[in-house]
DONU-903202 format. One record per residue (C-alpha): x, y, z; residue in three letters. Coordinates in pm, whole numbers, padded with zeros to 5 digits, always signed. Layout:
<sites>
XYZALA/...
</sites>
This chain:
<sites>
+11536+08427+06966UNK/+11845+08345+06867UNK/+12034+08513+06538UNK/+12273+08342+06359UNK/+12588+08584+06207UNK/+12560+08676+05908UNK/+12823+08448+05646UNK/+13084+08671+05506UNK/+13142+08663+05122UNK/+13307+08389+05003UNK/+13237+08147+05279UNK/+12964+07859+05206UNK/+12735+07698+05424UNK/+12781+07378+05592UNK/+12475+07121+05551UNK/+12472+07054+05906UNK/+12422+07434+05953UNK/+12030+07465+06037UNK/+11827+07617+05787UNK/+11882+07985+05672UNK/+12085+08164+05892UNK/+11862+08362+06010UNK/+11641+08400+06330UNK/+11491+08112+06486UNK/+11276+08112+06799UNK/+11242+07854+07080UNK/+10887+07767+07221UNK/+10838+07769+07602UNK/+11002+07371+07603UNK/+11310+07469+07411UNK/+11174+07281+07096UNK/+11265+07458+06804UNK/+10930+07496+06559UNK/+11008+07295+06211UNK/+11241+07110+06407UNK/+11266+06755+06555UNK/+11118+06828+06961UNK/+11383+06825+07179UNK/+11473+06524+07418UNK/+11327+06585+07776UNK/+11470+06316+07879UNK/+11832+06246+08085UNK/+12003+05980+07933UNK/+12264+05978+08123UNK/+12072+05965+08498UNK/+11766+05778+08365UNK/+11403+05890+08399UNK/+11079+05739+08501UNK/+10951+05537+08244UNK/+10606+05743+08218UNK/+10481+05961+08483UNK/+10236+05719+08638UNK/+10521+05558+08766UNK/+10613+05891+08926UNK/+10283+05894+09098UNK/+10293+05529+09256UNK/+10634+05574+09406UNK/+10550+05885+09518UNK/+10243+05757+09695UNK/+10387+05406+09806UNK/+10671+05649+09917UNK/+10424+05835+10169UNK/+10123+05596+10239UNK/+10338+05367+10481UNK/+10300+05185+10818UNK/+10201+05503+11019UNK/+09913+05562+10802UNK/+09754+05210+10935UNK/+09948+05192+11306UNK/+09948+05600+11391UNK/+09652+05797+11242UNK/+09336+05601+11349UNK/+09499+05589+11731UNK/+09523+05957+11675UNK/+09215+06004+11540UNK/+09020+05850+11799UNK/+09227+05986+12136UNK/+09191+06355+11960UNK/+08855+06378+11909UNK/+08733+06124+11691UNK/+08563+06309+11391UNK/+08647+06664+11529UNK/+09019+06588+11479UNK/+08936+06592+11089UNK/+08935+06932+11118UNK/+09244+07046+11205UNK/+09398+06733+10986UNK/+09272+06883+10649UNK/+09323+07265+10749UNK/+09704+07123+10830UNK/+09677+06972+10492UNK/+09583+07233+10312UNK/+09855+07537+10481UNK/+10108+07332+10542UNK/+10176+06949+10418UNK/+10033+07041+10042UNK/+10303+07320+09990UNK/+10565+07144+10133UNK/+10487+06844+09907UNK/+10502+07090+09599UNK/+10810+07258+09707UNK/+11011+06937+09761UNK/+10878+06812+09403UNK/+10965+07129+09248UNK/+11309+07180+09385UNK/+11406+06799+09313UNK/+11241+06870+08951UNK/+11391+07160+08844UNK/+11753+07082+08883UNK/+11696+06706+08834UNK/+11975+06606+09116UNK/+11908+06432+09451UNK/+11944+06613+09826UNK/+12307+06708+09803UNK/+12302+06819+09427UNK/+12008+07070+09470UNK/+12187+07253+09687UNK/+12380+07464+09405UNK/+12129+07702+09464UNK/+12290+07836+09764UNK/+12561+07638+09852UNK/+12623+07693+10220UNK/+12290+07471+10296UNK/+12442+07168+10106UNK/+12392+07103+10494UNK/+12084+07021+10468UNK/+12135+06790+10197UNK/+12405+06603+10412UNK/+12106+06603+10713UNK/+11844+06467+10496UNK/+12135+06132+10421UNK/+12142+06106+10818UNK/+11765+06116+10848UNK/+11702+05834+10574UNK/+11977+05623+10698UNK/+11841+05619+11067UNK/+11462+05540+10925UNK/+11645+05293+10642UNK/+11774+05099+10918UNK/+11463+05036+11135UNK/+11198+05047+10871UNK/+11321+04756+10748UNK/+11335+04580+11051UNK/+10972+04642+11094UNK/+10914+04504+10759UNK/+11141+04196+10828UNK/+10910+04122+11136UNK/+10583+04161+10890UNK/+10780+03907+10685UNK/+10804+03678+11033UNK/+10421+03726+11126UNK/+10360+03654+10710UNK/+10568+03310+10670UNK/+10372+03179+11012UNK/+10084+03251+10926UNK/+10067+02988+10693UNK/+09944+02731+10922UNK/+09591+02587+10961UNK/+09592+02764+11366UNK/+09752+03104+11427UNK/+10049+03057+11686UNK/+09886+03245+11942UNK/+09506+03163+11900UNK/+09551+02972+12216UNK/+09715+02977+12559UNK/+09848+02610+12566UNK/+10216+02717+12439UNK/+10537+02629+12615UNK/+10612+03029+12600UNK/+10268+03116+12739UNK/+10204+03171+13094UNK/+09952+03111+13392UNK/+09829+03512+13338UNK/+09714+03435+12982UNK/+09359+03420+12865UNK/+09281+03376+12507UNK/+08930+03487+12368UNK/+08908+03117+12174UNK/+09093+02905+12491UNK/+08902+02576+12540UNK/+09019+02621+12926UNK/+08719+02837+12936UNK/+08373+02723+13070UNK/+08203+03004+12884UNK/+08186+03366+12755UNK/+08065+03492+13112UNK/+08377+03310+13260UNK/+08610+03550+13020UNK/+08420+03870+13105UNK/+08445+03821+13460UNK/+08794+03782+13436UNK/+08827+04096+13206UNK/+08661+04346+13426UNK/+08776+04218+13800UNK/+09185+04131+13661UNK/+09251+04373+13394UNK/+09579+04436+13494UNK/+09676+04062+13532UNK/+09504+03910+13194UNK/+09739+03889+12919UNK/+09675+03769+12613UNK/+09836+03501+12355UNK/+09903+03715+12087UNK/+10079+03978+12334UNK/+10288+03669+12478UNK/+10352+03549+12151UNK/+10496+03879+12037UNK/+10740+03944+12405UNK/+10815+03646+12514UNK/+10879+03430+12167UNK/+10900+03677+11882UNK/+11119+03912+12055UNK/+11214+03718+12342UNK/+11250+04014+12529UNK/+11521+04093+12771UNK/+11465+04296+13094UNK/+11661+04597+12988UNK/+11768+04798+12690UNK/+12104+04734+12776UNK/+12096+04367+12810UNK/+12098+04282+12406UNK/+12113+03905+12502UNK/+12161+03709+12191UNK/+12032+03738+11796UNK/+11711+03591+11728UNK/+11747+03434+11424UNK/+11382+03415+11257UNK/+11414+03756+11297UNK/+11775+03792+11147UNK/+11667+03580+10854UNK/+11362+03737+10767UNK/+11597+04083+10769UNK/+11800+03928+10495UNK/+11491+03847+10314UNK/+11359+04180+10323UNK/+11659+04379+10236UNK/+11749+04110+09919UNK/+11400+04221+09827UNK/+11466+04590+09841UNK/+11750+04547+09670UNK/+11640+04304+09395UNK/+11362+04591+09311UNK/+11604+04845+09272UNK/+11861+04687+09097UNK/+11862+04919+08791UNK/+11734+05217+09009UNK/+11442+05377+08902UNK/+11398+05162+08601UNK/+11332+04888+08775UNK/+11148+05024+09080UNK/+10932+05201+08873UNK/+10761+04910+08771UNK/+10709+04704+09088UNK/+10543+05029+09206UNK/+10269+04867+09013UNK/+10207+04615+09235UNK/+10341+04755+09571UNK/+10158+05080+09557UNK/+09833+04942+09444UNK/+09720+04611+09632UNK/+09758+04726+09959UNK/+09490+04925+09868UNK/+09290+04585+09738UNK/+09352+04407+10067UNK/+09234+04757+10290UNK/+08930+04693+10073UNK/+08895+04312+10107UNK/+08922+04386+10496UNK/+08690+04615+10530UNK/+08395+04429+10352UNK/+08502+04151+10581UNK/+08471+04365+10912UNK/+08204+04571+10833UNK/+07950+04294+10832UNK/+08073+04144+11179UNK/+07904+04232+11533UNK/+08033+04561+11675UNK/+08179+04713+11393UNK/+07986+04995+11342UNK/+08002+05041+11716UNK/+08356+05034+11642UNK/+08330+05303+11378UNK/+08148+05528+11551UNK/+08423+05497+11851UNK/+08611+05584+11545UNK/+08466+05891+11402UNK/+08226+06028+11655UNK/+08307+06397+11687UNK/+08396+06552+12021UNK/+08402+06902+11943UNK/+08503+07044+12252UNK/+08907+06900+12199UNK/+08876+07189+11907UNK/+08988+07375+12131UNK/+09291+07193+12248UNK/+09664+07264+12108UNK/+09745+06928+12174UNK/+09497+06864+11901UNK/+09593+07084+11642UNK/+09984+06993+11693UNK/+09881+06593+11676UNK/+09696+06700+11313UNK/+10037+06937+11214UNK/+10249+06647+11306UNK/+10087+06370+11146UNK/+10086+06572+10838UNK/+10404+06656+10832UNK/+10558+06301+10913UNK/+10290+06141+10685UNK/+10376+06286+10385UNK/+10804+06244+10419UNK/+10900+06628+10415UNK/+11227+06644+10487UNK/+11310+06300+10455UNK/+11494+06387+10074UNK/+11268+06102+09973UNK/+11078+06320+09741UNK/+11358+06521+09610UNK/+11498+06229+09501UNK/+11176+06104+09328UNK/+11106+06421+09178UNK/+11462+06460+09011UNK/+11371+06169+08807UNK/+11057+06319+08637UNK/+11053+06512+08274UNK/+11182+06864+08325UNK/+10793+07028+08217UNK/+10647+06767+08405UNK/+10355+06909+08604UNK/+10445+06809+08941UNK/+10232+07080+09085UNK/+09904+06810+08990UNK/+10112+06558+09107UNK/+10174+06716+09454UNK/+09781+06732+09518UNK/+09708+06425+09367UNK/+09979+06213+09620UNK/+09895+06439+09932UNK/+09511+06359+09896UNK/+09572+06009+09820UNK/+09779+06004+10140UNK/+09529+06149+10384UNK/+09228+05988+10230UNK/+09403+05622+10260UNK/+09487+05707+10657UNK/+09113+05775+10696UNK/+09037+05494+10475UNK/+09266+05277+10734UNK/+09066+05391+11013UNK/+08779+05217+10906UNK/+08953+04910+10814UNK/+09101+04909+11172UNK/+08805+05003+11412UNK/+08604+04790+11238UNK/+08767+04452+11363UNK/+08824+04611+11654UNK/+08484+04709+11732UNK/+08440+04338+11706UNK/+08682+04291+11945UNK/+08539+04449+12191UNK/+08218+04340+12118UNK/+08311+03987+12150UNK/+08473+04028+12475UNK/+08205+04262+12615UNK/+08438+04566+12644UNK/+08518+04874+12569UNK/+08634+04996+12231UNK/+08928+05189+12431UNK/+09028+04878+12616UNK/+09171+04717+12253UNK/+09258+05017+12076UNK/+09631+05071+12030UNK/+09921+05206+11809UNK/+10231+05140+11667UNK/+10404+04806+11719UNK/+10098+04707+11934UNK/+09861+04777+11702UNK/+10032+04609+11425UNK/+10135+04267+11618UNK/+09948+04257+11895UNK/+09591+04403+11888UNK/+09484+04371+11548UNK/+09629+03989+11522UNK/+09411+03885+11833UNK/+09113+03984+11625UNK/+09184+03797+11342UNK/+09184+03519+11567UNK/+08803+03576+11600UNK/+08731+03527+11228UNK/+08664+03199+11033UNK/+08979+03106+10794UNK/+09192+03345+10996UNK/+09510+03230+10879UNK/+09397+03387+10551UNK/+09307+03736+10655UNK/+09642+03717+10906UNK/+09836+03646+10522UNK/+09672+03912+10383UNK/+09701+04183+10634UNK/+10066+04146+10717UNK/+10134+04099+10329UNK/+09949+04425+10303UNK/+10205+04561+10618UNK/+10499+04441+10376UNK/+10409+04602+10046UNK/+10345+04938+10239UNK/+10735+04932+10445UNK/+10875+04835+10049UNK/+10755+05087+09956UNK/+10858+05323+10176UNK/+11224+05159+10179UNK/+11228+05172+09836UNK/+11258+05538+09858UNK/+11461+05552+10120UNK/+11784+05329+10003UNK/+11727+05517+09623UNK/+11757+05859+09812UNK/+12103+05745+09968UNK/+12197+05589+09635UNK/+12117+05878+09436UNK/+12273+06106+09666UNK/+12631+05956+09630UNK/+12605+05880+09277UNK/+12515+06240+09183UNK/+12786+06388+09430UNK/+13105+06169+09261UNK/+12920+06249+08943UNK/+13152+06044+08713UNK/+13093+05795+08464UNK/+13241+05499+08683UNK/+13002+05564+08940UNK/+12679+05604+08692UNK/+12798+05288+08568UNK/+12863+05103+08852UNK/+12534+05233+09041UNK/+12421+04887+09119UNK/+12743+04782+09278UNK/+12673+05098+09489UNK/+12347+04998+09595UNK/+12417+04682+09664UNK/+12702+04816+09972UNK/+12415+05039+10101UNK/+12161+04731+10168UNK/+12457+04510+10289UNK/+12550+04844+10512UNK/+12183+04867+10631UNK/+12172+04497+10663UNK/+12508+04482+10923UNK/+12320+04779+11080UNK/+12009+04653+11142UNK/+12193+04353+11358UNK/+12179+04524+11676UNK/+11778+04571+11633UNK/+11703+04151+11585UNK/+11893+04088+11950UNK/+11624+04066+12277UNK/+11676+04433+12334UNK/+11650+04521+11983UNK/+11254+04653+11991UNK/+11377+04934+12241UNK/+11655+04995+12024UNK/+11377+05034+11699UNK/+11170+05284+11954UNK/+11434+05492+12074UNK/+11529+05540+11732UNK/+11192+05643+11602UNK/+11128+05843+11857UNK/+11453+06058+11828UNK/+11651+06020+11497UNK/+11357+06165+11296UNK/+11179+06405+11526UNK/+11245+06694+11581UNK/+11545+06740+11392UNK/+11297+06704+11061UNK/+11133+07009+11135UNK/+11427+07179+11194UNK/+11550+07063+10855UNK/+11227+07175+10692UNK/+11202+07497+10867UNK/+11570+07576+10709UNK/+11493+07488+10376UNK/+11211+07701+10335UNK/+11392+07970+10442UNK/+11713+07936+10237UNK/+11492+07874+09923UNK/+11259+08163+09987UNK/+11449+08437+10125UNK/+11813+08368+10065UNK/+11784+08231+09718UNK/+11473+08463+09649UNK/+11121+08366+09622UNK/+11084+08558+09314UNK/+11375+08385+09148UNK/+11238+08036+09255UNK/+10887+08137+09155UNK/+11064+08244+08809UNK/+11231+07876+08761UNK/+10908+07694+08858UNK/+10727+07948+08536UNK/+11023+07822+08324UNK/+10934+07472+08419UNK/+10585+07442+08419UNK/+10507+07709+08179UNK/+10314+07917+08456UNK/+10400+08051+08817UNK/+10334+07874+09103UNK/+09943+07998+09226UNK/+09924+08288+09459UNK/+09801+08049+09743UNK/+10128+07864+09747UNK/+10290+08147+09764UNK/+10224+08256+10076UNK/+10209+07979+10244UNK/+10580+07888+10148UNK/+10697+08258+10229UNK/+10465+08294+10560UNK/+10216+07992+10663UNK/+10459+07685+10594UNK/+10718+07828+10793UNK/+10489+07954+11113UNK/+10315+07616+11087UNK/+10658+07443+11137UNK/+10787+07631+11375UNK/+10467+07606+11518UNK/+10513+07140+11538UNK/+10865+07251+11663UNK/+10770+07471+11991UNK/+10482+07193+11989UNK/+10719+06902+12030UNK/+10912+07072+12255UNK/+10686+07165+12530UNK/+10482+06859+12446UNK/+10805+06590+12510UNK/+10828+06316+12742UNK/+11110+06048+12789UNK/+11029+05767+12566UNK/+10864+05451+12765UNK/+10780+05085+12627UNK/+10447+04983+12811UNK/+10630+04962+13203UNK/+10983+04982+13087UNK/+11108+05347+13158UNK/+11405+05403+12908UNK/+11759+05480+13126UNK/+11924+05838+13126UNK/+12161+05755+12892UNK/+11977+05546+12640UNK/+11759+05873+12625UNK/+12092+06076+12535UNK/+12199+05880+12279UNK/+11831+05955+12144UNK/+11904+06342+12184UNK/+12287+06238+11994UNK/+12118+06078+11708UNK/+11833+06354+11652UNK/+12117+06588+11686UNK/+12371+06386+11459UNK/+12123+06519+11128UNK/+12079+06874+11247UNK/+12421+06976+11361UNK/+12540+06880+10948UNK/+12331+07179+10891UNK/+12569+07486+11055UNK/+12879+07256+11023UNK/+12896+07263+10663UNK/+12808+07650+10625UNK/+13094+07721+10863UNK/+13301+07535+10629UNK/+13174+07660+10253UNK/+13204+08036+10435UNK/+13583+07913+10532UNK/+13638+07814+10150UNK/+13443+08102+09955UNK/+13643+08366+09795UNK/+13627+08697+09952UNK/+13845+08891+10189UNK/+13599+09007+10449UNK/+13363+08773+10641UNK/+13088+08920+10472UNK/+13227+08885+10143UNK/+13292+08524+10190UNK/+12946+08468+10333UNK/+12804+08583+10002UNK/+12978+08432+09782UNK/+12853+08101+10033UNK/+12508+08147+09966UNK/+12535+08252+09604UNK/+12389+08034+09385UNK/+12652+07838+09187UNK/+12776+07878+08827UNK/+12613+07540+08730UNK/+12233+07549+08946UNK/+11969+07550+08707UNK/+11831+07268+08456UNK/+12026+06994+08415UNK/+12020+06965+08043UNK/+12166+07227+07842UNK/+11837+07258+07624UNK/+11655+07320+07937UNK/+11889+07653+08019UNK/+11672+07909+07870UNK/+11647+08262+08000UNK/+11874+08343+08269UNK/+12029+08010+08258UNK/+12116+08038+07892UNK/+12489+08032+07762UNK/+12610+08295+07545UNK/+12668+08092+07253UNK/+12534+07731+07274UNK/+12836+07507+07260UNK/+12622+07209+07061UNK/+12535+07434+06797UNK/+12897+07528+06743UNK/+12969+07152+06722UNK/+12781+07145+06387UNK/+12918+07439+06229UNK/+13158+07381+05983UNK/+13219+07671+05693UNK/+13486+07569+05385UNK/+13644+07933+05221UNK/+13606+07951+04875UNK/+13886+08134+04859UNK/+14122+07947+05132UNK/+14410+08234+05104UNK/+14188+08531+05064UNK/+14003+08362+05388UNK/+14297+08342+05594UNK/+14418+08690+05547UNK/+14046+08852+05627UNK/+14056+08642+05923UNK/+14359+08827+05992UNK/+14266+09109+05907UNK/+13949+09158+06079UNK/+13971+09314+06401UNK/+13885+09142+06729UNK/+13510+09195+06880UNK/+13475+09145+07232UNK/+13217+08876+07330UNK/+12881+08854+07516UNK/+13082+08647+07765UNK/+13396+08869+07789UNK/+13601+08673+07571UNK/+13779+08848+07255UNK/+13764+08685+06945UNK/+13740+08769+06591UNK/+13447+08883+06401UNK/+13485+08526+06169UNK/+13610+08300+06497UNK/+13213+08178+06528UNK/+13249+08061+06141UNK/
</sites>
């Protein structure tokens, strides 16, 4: 409650002054009752526009190419059904309260990765680690999506480019499933079984030796390929068209980008369900082998998936969150996107092993002999199938326009967590003003970047940089940032701000797993990926020694912001012993907690609210007789320290 002073004699009050000087109390929203509800809104940094807009970033943001490429490979080389097990338990401990934290911590203070760091400022680290992260994946994600935008444009053609063998890029080792050079179906078995290692087919050929053009060595960058270049400028003007006026803006293409993929997994799936050898494809798919239990290898595939999946660490969801209502209840929102996540990579499984299946079926085979992942999944395997079906140009549009809308919306995240993160660091009205012209240097940055990765060499270049800049060094980010929030800021303090927030505390469950189980289980993927590494290969090409360091440099390049910026902040604290300055590092700052200042109840409250004063004005009856009992009156010391007299407030 707050209690207004009581108006000396001979003083009036002002009309502005809020009814009655006397006690008024603020609900748990900071709305005062008989008065207008107060804004929860930032006008100054922008909002979503409602919250479902919120939700379909968020989940564009984490259902993305791996769910489609990754999980169903995983699923079926770790045990087919049997590997759900460990996914959802994984789910459950460890990718669910990491989701929530994120959303919270972004929430609460309303800032992106760097500005949530007033809570203890020696982490700010992190923040800076999270940028390096997000501009490694910014710049090959969208090189991915730029070759989904090649594979798009030609499919619009009556025959797929590599339906057949009789190409001027094809050679005498290829063997299409539709090639008229063939006598017969027996003719294409017999060359499957007895020349495995020889048969190549058109789709692979189309995708090394005319898509990418591929040079012998990752060293050898040979020259740009310019479909490849062109669609890269496409896909970035796209990005950046869609987030133009930030949030605003991307908040309602969401609408489309975050819900037809889902429309074209389902158009898919109706299709390949009714073909031969589906369901024999699906069962290669889910059929449980419950003896890899058992295995670690198992339960750190299921940890890792999880944890990459959903973007922890990526300051994607920070960002996202910091955007929301301040009593927004992203705790729902956190179980609603993680679900939606995992159930749309199982979803994808089906969608996948069901052409597949066909695959396999049609060329008398076994599931396992088609059956790939990443790249090779996405531009290689799966396109060969569609070969198979009548009016495949049509489902080859569909499925790589469903591969585009899935990257954007990944990217979208991505390039708004950079943007966000400088704009809220400068912090100045220029730069608020001028955020477009700021995002528009980031894509042409990412654009110049991405260069490199459109030259002959350029698909090692996209490997070695998944494989290394966002590793590792994300669970080592994650790991850190549960344990600065929990036990150097103070669970109970954080579990205080989230009651302040959302009106109630944060359920016991989540509680220990982001004090105990989080942090085991991501230590746990860290000693996992550790023992479990191996240099990074590209089918028969064995990656050089020092293309593999500059791998280790890049994963390294995130993580070593982390102790480079507490050394510094401990350098610049006040204090004139070590330990001293160390505290005062990992204090929270004067100016962590809500954003806006009717938000800053409790502990974050001022001593006198500086908005209120604004609107007090008092007019002496008696203007002499005022000025000498304001001279008078002796001086009262202040809640905040401050001296002042007993009439100064008036």
């Amino acid at each position: 409650c707050i209690t207004w002073p009581r108006v000396r004699e001979g003083h009036l009050q002002h009309p502005k002054m809020p009814s009655a000087l006397s006690p008024t109390c603020q609900s748990s929203n900071g709305a005062v009752p008989g008065e207008r509800g107060k804004q929860d809104k930032s006008v100054k940094r922008g909002n979503w526009g409602n919250q479902i807009e919120f939700v379909l970033t968020s989940v564009g943001y984490a259902v993305g190419l791996g769910n489609v490429w990754r999980f169903p490979y995983l699923c079926y080389r770790n045990g087919g059904g049997a590997f759900m097990f460990p996914y959802f338990i994984m789910l459950v401990f460890c990718g669910i309260p990491l989701f929530f934290m994120e959303l919270s911590f972004g929430q609460f203070a309303s800032q992106g990765c760097l500005g949530v760091w007033r809570v203890s400022p020696m982490f700010k680290g992190v923040g800076y680690g999270m940028m390096v992260v997000s501009t490694y994946i910014g710049i090959y994600y969208n090189v991915v999506i730029c070759i989904a935008f090649y594979y798009f444009f030609v499919s619009m053609t009556r025959v797929l480019p590599w339906t057949y063998c009789s190409n001027a890029w094809n050679t005498p080792d290829c063997t299409g499933v539709l090639d008229r050079n063939l006598s017969s179906r027996a003719a294409l078995n017999l060359t499957l079984l007895n020349d495995t290692q020889k048969r190549t087919s058109p789709s692979e050929e189309y995708w090394r030796r005319y898509v990418l053009d591929l040079s012998d060595d990752i060293g050898n960058l040979g020259e740009v390929r310019l479909p490849l270049l062109g669609c890269l400028g496409v896909s970035w003007v796209v990005v950046f068209l869609c987030l133009i006026k930030g949030v605003k803006s991307s908040g309602k293409v969401v609408y489309f980008t975050a819900t037809f993929p889902y429309v074209v997994l389902t158009i898919l799936f109706v299709r390949g369900i009714t073909l031969e050898g589906a369901l024999t494809g699906i069962m290669y798919y889910l059929t449980p082998q419950w003896d890899k239990i058992l295995d670690a290898k198992v339960w750190g595939d299921a940890a890792s998936q999880i944890f990459y999946s959903l973007g922890c660490a990526w300051g994607g969801l920070i960002t996202m969150a910091s955007y929301n209502k301040f009593h927004n209840n992203c705790y729902r929102d956190s179980i609603i996107i993680s679900i939606t996540n995992c159930a749309t990579s199982v979803y994808a499984g089906f969608v996948i092993f069901s052409i597949l299946g066909f695959m396999a079926n049609h060329l008398g085979v076994d599931v396992s002999n088609v059956a790939d992942h990443g790249p090779g999944l996405a531009f290689v395997a799966y396109p060969e199938a569609l070969t198979l079906l009548p009016i495949s140009p049509l489902w080859s549009i569909l499925f790589f326009f469903m591969l585009i809308l899935l990257g954007l919306g990944t990217q979208f995240c991505l390039l708004e967590t950079l943007v966000t993160a400088i704009v809220d660091e400068v912090g100045n009205e220029w730069i608020i003003r001028k955020k477009t012209f700021v995002t528009l240097g980031v894509a042409v940055a990412g654009f110049l970047l991405g260069v490199p990765l459109t030259t002959q060499a350029g698909i090692y270049w996209l490997l070695l940089m998944d494989n290394y800049a966002a590793s590792f060094s994300l669970v080592v980010i994650s790991c850190i940032m549960c344990v600065a929030i929990m036990y150097v800021y103070g669970h109970r303090n954080y579990f205080k701000d989230i009651e302040m927030m959302l009106g109630f505390p944060p359920p016991l469950f989540f509680q220990i797993c982001w004090r105990f189980i989080s942090p085991a289980i991501i230590f746990f993927i860290l000693v996992f990926t550790v023992i479990q590494y191996q240099p990074i290969s590209y089918n028969d090409y064995i990656y050089p020694t020092w293309a593999i360091s500059i791998g280790f440099l890049m994963a390294l390049s995130s993580v070593i912001c982390i102790p480079i910026y507490a050394i510094y902040k401990v350098c610049r604290s006040e204090g004139d012993t070590l330990l001293e300055r160390f505290k005062n590092a990992t204090k929270a700052s004067k100016d962590w907690g809500p954003a806006l200042a009717e938000h800053r109840s409790g502990r974050y409250a001022p001593a006198f609210s500086p908005s209120t004063e604004s609107h007090l004005e008092v007019q002496p009856l008696q203007p002499e007789k005022g000025r000498s009992e304001a001279a008078a009156a002796s001086p009262m010391q202040g809640s905040n320290g401050s001296a002042h007299s007993q009439d100064s407030r008036l």
